[in-house]
C-alpha positions as CSV (number, residue, x, y, z in Angstrom):
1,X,-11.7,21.5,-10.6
2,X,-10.0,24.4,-10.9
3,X,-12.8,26.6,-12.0
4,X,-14.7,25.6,-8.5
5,X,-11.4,26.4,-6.6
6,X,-10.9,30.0,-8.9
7,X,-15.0,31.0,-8.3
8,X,-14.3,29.6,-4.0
9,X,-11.2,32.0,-3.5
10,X,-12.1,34.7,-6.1
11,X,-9.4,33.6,-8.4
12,X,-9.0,33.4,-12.4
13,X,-8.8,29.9,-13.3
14,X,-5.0,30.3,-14.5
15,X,-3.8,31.3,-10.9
16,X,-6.3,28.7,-9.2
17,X,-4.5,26.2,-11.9
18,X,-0.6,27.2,-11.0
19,X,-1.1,27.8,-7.4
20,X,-2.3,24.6,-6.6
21,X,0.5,23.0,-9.5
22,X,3.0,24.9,-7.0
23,X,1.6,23.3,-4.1
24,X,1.8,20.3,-5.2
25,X,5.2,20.1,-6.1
26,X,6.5,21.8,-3.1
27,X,3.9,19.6,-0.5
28,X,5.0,16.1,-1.7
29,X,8.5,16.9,-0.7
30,X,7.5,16.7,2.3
31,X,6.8,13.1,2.6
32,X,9.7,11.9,4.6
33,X,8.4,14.2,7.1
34,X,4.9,12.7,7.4
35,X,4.9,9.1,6.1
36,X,7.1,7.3,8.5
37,X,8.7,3.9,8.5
38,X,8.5,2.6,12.4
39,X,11.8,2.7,14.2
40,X,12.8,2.2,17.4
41,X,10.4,2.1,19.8
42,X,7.5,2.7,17.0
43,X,7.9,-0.7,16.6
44,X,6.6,-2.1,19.7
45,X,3.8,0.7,19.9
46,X,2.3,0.1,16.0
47,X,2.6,-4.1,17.2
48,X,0.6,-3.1,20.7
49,X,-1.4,-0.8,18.3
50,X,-2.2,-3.9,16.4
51,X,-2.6,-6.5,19.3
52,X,-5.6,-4.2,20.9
53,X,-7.2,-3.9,17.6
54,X,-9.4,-7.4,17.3
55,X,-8.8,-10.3,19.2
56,X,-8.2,-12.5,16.3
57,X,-4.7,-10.4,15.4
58,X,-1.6,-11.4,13.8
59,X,1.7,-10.9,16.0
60,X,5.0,-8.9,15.4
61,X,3.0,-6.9,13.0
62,X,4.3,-3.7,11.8
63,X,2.3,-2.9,9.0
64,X,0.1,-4.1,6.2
65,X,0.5,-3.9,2.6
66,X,-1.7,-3.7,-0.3
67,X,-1.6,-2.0,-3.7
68,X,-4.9,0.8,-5.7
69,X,-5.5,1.5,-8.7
70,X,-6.0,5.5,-8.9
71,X,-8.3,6.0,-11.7
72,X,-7.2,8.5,-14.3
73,X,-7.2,10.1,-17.8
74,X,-4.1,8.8,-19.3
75,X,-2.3,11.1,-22.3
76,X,-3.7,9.8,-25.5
77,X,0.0,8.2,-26.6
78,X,0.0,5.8,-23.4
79,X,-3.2,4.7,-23.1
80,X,-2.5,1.1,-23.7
81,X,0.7,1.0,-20.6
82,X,-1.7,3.0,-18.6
83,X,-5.0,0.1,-19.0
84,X,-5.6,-2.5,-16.3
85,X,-6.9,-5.6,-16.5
86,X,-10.3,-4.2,-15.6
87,X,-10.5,-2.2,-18.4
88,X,-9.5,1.1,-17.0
89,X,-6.4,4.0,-16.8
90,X,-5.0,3.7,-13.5
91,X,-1.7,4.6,-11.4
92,X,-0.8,1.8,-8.4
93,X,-0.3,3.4,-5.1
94,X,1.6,1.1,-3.0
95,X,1.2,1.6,0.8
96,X,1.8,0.2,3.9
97,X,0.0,1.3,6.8
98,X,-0.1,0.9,10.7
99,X,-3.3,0.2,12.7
100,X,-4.3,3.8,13.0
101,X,-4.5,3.7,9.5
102,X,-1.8,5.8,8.8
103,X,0.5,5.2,6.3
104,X,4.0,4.4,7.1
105,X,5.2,3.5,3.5
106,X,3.9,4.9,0.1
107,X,4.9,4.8,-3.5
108,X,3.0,5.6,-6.7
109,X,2.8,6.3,-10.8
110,X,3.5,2.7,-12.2
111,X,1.2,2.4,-15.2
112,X,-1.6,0.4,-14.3
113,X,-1.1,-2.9,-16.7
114,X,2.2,-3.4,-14.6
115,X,2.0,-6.5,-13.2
116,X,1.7,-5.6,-8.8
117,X,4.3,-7.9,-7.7
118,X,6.8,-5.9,-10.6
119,X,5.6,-2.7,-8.6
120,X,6.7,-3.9,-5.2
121,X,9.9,-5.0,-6.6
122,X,10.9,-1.8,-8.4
123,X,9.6,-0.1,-5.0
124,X,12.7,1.0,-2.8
125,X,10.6,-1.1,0.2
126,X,10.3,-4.0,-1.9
127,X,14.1,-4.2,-3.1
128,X,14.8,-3.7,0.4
129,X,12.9,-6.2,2.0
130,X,14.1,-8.5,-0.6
131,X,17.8,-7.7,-0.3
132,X,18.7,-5.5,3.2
133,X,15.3,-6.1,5.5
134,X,17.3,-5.7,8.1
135,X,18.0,-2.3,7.2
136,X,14.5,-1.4,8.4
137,X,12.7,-4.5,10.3
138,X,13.8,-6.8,12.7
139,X,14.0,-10.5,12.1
140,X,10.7,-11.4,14.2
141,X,8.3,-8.8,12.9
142,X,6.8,-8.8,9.5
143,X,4.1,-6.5,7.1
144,X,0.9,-8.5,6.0
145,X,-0.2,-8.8,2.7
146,X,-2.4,-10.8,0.2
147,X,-1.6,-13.2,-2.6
148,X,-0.3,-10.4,-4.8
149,X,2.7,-10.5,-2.9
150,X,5.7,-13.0,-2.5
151,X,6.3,-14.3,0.8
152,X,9.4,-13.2,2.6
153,X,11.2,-13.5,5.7
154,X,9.7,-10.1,6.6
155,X,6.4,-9.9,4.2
156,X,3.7,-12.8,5.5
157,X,0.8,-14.0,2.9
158,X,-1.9,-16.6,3.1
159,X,-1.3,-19.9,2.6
160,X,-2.6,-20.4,-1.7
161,X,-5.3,-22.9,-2.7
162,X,-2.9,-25.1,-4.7
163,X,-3.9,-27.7,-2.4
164,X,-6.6,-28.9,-0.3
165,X,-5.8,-26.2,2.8
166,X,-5.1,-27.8,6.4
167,X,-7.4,-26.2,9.0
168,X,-4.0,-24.7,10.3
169,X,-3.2,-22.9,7.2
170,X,-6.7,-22.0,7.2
171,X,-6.6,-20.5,10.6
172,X,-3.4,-18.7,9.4
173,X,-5.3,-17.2,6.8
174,X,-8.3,-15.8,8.8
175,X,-5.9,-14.4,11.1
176,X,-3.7,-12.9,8.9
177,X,-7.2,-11.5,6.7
178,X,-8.5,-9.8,9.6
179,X,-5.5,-8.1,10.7
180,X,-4.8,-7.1,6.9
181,X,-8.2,-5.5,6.3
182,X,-6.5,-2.2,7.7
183,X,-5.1,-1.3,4.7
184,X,-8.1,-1.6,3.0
185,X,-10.0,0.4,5.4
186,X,-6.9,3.4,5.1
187,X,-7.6,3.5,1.4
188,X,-11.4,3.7,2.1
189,X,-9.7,6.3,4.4
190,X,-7.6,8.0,2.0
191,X,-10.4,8.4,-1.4
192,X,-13.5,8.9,0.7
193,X,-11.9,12.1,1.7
194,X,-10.3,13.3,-1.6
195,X,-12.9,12.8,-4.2
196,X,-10.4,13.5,-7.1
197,X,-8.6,10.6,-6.5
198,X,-11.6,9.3,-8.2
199,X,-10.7,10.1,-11.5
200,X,-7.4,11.9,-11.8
201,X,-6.2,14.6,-14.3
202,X,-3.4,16.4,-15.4
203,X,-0.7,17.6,-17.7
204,X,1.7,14.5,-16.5
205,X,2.0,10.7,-15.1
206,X,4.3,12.8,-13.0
207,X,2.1,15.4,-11.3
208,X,-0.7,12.8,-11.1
209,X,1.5,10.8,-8.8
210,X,2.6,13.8,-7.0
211,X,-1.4,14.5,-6.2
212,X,-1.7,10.9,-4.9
213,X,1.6,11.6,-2.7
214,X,0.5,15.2,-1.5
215,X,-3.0,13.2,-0.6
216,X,-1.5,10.5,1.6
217,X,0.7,13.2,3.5
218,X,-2.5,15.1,4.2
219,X,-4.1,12.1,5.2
220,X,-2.2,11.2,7.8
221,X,-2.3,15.0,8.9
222,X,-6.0,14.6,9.6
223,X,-5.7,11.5,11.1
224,X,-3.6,12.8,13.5
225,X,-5.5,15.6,14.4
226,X,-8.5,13.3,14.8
227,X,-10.4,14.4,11.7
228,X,-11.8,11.1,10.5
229,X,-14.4,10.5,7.8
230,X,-16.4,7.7,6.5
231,X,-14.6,5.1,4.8
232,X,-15.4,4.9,0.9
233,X,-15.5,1.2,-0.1
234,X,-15.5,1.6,-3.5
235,X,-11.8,1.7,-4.1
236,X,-9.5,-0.6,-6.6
237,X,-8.0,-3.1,-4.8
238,X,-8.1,-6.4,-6.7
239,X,-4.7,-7.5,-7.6
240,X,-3.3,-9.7,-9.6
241,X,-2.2,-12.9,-7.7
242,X,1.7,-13.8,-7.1
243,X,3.1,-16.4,-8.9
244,X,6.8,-17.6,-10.5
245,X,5.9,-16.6,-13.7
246,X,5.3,-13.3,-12.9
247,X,9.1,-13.4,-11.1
248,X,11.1,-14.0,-13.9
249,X,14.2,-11.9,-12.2
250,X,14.5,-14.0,-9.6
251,X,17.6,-13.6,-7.8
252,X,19.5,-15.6,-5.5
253,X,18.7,-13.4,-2.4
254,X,15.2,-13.3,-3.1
255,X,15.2,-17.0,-3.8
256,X,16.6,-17.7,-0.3
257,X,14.7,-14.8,1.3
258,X,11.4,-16.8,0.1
259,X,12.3,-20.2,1.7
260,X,13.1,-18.4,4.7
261,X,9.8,-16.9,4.4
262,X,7.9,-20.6,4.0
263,X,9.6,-21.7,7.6
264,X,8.8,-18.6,9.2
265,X,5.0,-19.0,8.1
266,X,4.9,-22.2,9.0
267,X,6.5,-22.1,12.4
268,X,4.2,-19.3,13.1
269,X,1.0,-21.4,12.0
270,X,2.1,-24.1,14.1
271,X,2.4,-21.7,17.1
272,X,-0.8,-19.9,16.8
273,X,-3.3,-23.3,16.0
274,X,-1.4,-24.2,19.1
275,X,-2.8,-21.4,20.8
């Protein structure tokens, strides 16, 4: 990579290699700047933005959620921590987005075998919306996700097969499914425009996951500007389903958190099979 960037600007590999190191680390400091959490009246704009996006759309919404693995070439002594279950080196992102596809939330450089609802709790969004949500989202509204995630107050997931599904959780499901498929589409988004991301390498977890950050700022740059590409499908996205073993630290605000969660799903399914 750096050789092609060296021979495009006329520069030796070394300064192509430390001037886009420098970069980096002075470009991913910006990210409070361009990856926003909604506030205010973002709120009611990002759940308009999502109402008007399909018919079939999940209210309150604020945001989706999903987890990627970014492929890379771990350092030979953490291999193993840095294997997933498919077989591969990989770094989780963590992301929410809104329904322009722009990322409103992002977090990376847990090792791949780390288990994705163990990311989201050791993410400061996840120990938030676990202990403080209303720190950043009001009561009614809620981020989607799939069954990698524990349902909160604040975080919605389908209903899980453990049973024979009523045609109201069902519903709930395809609802919440076709709203959710954003964040899929953002991370099509996101690696169809920077090929590295395909395979990742470097000197350091730590500058890896300062790539992926830079990456997601000038993302939503580009998306703002109207530059918009064709989504790359062929992105990591299969995660590990939620379940109480996997939640051994369970405290007593999360354990509350989650039955609050349950009534809130299920009022809402009542409402919308109502509907």
């Amino acid at each position: 990579m750096f050789s092609q960037i060296g021979d495009r600007f006329d520069l030796s590999r070394g300064l192509a290699c430390r001037t886009i190191l420098k970069f980096i680390r002075v470009f991913s400091k910006l990210l409070d700047n361009f990856v926003l959490w909604p506030k205010g009246s973002s709120d009611a704009a990002i759940i308009k933005d999502f109402k008007s996006l399909r018919f079939n759309y999940m209210p309150s919404t604020i945001g989706c959620i999903d987890g990627c693995h970014i492929r890379i070439h771990a350092p030979r002594d953490k291999r193993s921590d840095y294997t997933n279950r498919k077989m591969f080196q990989s770094i989780v992102l963590l992301a929410v987005c809104n329904a322009k596809f722009e990322f409103t939330y992002m977090f990376s450089g847990w090792p791949g075998s780390s288990h994705d609802a163990r990311v989201f709790k050791n993410s400061s969004l996840g120990h938030t919306l676990i202990n403080s949500p209303q720190e950043i989202i009001s009561k009614n509204q809620h981020i989607l996700g799939d069954s990698a995630f524990p349902l909160l107050e604040n975080l919605m997931v389908p209903y899980k097969a453990t049973h024979i599904l009523t045609e109201k959780e069902k519903s709930f499901n395809r609802r919440l499914s076709s709203t959710r498929v954003v964040i899929e589409q953002a991370f099509g988004l996101l690696l169809g425009r920077f090929w590295r991301l395909k395979i990742l390498e470097a000197k350091s977890i730590e500058l890896m996951s300062l790539t992926v950050t830079s990456a997601c700022i000038l993302h939503n740059l580009a998306l703002q500007n109207n530059d918009f590409i064709e989504i790359d499908n062929d992105h990591n996205t299969d995660l590990t389903e939620f379940t109480e073993e996997n939640n051994q630290e369970c405290s007593v605000s999360l354990a509350i958190n989650q039955r609050n969660g349950v009534d809130k799903r299920n009022n809402l399914a009542d409402r919308l099979y109502e509907n």
